[in-house]
C-alpha positions in Angstrom: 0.0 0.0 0.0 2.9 2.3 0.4 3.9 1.6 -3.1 0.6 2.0 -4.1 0.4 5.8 -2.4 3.6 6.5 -3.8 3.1 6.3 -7.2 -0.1 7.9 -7.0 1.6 11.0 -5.7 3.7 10.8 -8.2 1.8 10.6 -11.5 -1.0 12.9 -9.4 -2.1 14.2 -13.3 -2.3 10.6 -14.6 -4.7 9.4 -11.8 -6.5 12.4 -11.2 -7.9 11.3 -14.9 -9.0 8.4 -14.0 -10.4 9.5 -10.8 -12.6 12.2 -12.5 -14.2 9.4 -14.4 -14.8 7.9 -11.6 -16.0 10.8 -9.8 -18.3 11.6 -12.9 -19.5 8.0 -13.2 -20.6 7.4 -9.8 -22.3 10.7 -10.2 -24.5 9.7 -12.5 -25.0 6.2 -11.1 -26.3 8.2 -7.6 -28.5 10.9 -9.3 -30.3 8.1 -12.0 -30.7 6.3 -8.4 -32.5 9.0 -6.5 -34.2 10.1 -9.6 -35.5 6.7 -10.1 -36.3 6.0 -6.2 -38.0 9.5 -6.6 -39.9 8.0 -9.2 -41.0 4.9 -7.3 -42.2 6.7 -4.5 -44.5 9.1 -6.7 -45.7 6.1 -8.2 -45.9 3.6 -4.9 -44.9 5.1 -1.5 -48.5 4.0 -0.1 -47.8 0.7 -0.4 -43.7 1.1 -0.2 -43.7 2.4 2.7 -46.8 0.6 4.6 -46.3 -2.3 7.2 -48.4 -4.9 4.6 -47.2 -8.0 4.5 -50.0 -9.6 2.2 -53.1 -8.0 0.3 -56.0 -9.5 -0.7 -57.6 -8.6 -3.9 -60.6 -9.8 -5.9 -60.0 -12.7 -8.3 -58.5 -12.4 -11.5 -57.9 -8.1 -11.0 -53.6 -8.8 -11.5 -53.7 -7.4 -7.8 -54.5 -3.6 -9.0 -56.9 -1.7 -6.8 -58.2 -0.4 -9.5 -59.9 -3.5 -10.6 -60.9 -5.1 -7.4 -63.9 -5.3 -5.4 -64.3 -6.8 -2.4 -66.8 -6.8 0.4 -65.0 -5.2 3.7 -66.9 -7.8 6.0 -64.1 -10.2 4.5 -62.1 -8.4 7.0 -63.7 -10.6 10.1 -63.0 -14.1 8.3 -59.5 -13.2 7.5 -58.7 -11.8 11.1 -59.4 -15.3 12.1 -57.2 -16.8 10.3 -53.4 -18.0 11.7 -50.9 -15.6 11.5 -52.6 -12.6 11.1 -52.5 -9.7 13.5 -54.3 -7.1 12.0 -56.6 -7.0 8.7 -57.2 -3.1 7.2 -59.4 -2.3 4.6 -58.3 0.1 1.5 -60.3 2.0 -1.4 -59.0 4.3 -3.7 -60.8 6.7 -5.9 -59.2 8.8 -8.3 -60.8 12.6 -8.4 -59.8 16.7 -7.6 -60.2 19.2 -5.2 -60.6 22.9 -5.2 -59.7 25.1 -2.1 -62.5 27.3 -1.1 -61.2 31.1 0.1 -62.1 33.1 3.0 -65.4 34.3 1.6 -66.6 30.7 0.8 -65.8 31.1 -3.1 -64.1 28.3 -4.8 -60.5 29.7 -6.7 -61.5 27.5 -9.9 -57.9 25.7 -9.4 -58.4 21.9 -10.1 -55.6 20.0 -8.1 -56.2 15.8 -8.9 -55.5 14.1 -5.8 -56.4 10.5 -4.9 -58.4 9.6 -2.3 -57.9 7.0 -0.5 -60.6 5.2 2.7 -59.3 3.7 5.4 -60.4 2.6 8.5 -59.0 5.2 11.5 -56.3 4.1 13.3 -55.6 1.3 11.4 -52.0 0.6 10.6 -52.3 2.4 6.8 -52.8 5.4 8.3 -49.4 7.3 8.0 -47.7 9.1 10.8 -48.8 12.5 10.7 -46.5 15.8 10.8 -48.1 18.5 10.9 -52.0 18.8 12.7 -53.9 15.7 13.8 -54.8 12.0 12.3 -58.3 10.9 11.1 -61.1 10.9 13.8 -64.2 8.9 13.9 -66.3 11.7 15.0 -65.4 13.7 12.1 -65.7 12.3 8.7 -65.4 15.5 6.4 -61.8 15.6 8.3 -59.1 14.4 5.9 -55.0 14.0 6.4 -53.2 14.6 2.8 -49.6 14.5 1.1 -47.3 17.2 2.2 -46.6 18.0 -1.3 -50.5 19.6 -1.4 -48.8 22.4 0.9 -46.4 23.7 -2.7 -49.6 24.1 -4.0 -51.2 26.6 -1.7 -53.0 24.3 0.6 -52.5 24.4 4.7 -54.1 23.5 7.8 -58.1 23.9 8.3 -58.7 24.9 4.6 -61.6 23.6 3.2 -61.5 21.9 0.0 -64.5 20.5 -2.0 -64.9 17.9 -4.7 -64.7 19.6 -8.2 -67.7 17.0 -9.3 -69.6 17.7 -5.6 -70.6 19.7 -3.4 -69.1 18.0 -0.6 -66.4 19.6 1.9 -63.5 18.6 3.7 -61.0 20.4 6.3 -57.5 19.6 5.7 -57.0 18.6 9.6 -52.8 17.1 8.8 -50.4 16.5 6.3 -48.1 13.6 6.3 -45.6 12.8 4.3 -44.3 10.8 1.2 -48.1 9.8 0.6 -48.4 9.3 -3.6 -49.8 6.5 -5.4 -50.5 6.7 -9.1 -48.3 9.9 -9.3 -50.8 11.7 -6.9 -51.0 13.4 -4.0 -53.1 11.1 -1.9 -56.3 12.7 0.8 -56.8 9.8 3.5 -60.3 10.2 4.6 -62.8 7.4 6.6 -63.8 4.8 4.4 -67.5 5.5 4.8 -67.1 8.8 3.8 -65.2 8.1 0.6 -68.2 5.5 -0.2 -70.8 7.9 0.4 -69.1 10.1 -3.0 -67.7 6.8 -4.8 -70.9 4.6 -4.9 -73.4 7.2 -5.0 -74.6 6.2 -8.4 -77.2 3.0 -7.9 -75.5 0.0 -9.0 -71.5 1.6 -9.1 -71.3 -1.1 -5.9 -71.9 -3.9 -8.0 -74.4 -4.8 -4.8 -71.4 -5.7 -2.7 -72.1 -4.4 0.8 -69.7 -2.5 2.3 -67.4 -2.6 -0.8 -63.2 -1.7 -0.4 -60.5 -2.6 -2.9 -58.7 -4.8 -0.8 -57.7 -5.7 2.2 -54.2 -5.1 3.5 -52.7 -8.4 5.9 -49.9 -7.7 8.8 -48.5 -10.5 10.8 -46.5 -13.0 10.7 -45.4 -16.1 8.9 -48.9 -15.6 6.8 -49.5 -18.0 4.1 -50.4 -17.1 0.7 -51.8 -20.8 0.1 -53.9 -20.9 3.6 -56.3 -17.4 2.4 -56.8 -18.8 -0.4 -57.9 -22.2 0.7 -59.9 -20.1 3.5 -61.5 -17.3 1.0 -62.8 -17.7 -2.0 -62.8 -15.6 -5.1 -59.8 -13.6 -4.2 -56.0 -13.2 -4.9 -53.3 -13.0 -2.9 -49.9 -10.9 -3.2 -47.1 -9.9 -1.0 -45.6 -6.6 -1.0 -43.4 -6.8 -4.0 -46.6 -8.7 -6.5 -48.7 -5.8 -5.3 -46.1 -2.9 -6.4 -46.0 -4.0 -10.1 -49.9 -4.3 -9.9 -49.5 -0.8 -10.2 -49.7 0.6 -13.5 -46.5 1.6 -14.9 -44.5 0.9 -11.7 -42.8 -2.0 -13.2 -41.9 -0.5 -16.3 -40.5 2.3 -14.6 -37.8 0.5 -12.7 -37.0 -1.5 -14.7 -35.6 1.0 -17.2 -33.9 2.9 -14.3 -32.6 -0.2 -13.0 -31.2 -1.3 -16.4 -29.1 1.9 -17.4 -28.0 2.1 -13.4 -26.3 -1.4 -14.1 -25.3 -0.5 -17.6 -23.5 2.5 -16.1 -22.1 -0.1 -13.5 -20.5 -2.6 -16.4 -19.3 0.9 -17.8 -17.4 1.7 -15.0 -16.0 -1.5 -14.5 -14.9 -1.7 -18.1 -13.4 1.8 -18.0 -11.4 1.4 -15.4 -10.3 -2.1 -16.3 -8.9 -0.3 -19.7 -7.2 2.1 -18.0 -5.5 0.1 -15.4 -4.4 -2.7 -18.0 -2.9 0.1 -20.3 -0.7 1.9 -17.0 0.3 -2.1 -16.8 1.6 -2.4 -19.8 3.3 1.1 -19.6 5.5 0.0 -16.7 6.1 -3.7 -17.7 10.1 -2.4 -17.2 9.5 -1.1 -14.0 7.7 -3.9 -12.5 10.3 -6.3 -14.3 13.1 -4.2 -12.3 10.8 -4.7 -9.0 10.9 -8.9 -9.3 14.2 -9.1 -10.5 15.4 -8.0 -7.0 13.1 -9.7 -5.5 9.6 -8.3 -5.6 6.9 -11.2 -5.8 4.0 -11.3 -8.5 1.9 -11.3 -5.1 3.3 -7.6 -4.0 3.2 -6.3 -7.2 -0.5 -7.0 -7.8 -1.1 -5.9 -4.6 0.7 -2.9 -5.4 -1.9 -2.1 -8.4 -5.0 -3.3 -6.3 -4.2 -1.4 -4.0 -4.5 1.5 -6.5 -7.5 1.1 -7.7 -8.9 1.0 -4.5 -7.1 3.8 -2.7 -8.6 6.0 -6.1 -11.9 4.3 -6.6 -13.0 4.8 -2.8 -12.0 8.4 -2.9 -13.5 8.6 -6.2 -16.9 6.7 -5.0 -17.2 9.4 -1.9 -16.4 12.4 -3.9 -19.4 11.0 -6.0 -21.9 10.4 -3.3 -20.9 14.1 -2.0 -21.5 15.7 -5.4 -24.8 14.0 -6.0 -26.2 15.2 -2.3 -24.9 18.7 -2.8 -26.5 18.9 -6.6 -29.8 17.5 -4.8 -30.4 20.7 -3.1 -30.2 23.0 -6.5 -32.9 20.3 -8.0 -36.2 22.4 -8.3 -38.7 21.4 -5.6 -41.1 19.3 -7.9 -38.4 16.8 -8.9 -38.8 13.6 -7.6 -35.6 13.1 -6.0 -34.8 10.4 -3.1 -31.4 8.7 -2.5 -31.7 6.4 0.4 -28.7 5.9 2.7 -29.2 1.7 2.3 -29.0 2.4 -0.8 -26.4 4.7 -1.3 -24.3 2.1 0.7 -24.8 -0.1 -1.3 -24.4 0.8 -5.0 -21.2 2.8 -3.2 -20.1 -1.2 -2.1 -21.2 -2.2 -5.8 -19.2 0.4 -7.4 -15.7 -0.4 -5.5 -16.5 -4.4 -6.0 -16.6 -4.1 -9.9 -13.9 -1.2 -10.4 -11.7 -3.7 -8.0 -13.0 -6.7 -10.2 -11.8 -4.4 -13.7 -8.4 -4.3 -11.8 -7.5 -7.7 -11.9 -7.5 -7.7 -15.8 -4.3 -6.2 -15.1 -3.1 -9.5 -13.0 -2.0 -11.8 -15.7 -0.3 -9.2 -17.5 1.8 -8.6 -14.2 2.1 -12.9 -13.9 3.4 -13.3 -17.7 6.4 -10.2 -17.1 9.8 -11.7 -17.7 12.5 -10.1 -15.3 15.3 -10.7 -17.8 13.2 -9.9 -21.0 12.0 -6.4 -19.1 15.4 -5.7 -18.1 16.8 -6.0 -21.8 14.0 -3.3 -23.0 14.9 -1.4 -20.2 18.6 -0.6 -21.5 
């Protein structure tokens, strides 16, 4: 390793190259990350971010709450059954709002929200941050996504449907609540059925209908519901995420450029690293014909590439939090620090991996053959 500092000192210019690609690549790795996180949380952070182990759907909807319907007293049967600690009802109903003004007059601003019934104080209703949670004594009472606040909304306004006449009072904001790309408006489920089935029939004749019903416990059994329920599906967390539309195409784009950019940076560096090898095929013949193992000098050019990559990989990971607070507000931006550990571990394993390209080169050197180029 003392080599290895050495000569980094010493051809700073050289290896400050390489390490500005690296800087640059692991920049781009980091911001395409949060960006795409950013993305999946517009898209899912309901469901993301909820305690759900399992949720039950109607049969044959490809576990999308937009195509289920269930009746909510499914919720006392599955209770019962072993493994299961708590069973919460959800319904979802896509729709707008308009904030009414001091003088009772609507401002004509159409925001589209989703909103989504639960049952209060059931363990899908998110912690709150500002103001108070849902309350059974007051139904027209409604906790939204914090994003609503960029938009003009705050605490006690009173918004109403766009297509009714009915009022709510924002009474708390919480956040990291989207689904669909939407800001989402938790309210009691009866209320959201009183607006959502009001047209005779839109029930199907279901009583008490919900989308689906969210599981927590543990050790449930997909296999055991549906041997105990009939006419539903069941999904864990991860089936239920690509029920939502677009979710899966989504990351999976972002997930294939983020390792493209991976097998990029593994590739550049291997490049580089093989052609500094074969620039000093003297030197290191000098080094083992006094003595110097094959085993010291790879360790000499290991040692390299991860002295520069790990420097490289944190001046990355600095950059890309430092450009995330000159990203305008309505980006969707979210780098995780799980993650960032571990696309930062990723990154070091494969520029340490390109190294070793390097490794036969430094086996096949000839000390007496070097030694002759060398006068």
């Amino acid at each position: 390793m003392f080599l290895a500092r050495k000569e980094l000192w010493f051809s700073k210019r050289r290896f400050l190259l390489i390490g500005f690609i690296i800087v640059i690549i692991t920049w781009l790795v980091f911001m395409l990350s949060g960006l795409g996180n950013g993305l999946a949380d517009l898209g899912t952070a309901v469901i993301r971010y909820s305690d759900m182990e399992l949720a039950v759907f109607e049969e044959e909807a490809e576990f999308s709450l937009s195509k289920s319907t269930l009746s909510g007293n499914l919720v006392d049967d599955l209770i019962k059954l072993d493994g299961v600690e708590e069973a919460a009802p959800i319904a979802a109903s896509v729709g707008a709002i308009l904030k009414s003004s001091s003088d009772n007059e609507q401002n004509g601003k159409k925001t589209s929200v989703l909103f989504i019934g639960i049952e209060t104080g059931s363990f899908l209703e998110p912690r709150v941050v500002s103001g108070d949670a849902l309350q059974k004594n007051q139904p027209n009472q409604v906790l939204v996504d914090s994003s609503l606040m960029k938009q003009g909304f705050s605490l006690g306004d009173t918004v109403t449907l766009s297509n009714d006449d009915t009022e709510f009072e924002i009474g708390g904001f919480s956040n990291t609540q989207t689904l669909n790309h939407l800001p989402v408006v938790y309210l009691p489920m009866e209320t959201l059925r009183e607006f959502k089935y009001q047209v005779p029939g839109s029930d199907m004749g279901i009583e008490a209908p919900v989308n689906a019903i969210f599981l927590k416990g543990s050790n449930l059994n997909q296999e055991t519901i549906l041997n105990a329920i009939d006419g539903v599906e069941v999904a864990d967390k991860k089936q239920t995420l690509n029920g939502v539309p677009g979710y899966s195409a989504e990351s999976g784009t972002i997930s294939l450029m983020l390792w493209l950019l991976i097998f990029i940076s593994a590739f550049v560096i291997a490049v580089f690293f093989y052609v500094l090898t074969t620039q000093k095929v003297n030197q290191f013949g000098v080094m083992k014909a006094i003595g110097a193992s094959n085993g010291f000098v790879i360790r000499t050019v290991v040692g390299q590439v991860f002295l520069l990559s790990s420097i490289s990989i944190l001046i990355g990971v600095g950059l890309t939090y430092l450009m995330a607070f000159f990203l305008p507000e309505d980006m969707p931006f979210n780098l995780l620090p799980q993650m960032t550990i571990n696309y930062s571990f990723i990154l070091l394993t494969t520029s340490m991996l390109g190294s070793l390209f390097s490794v036969r080169s430094i086996v096949k050197i000839d000390p007496v053959t070097a030694l002759r180029r060398a006068e």
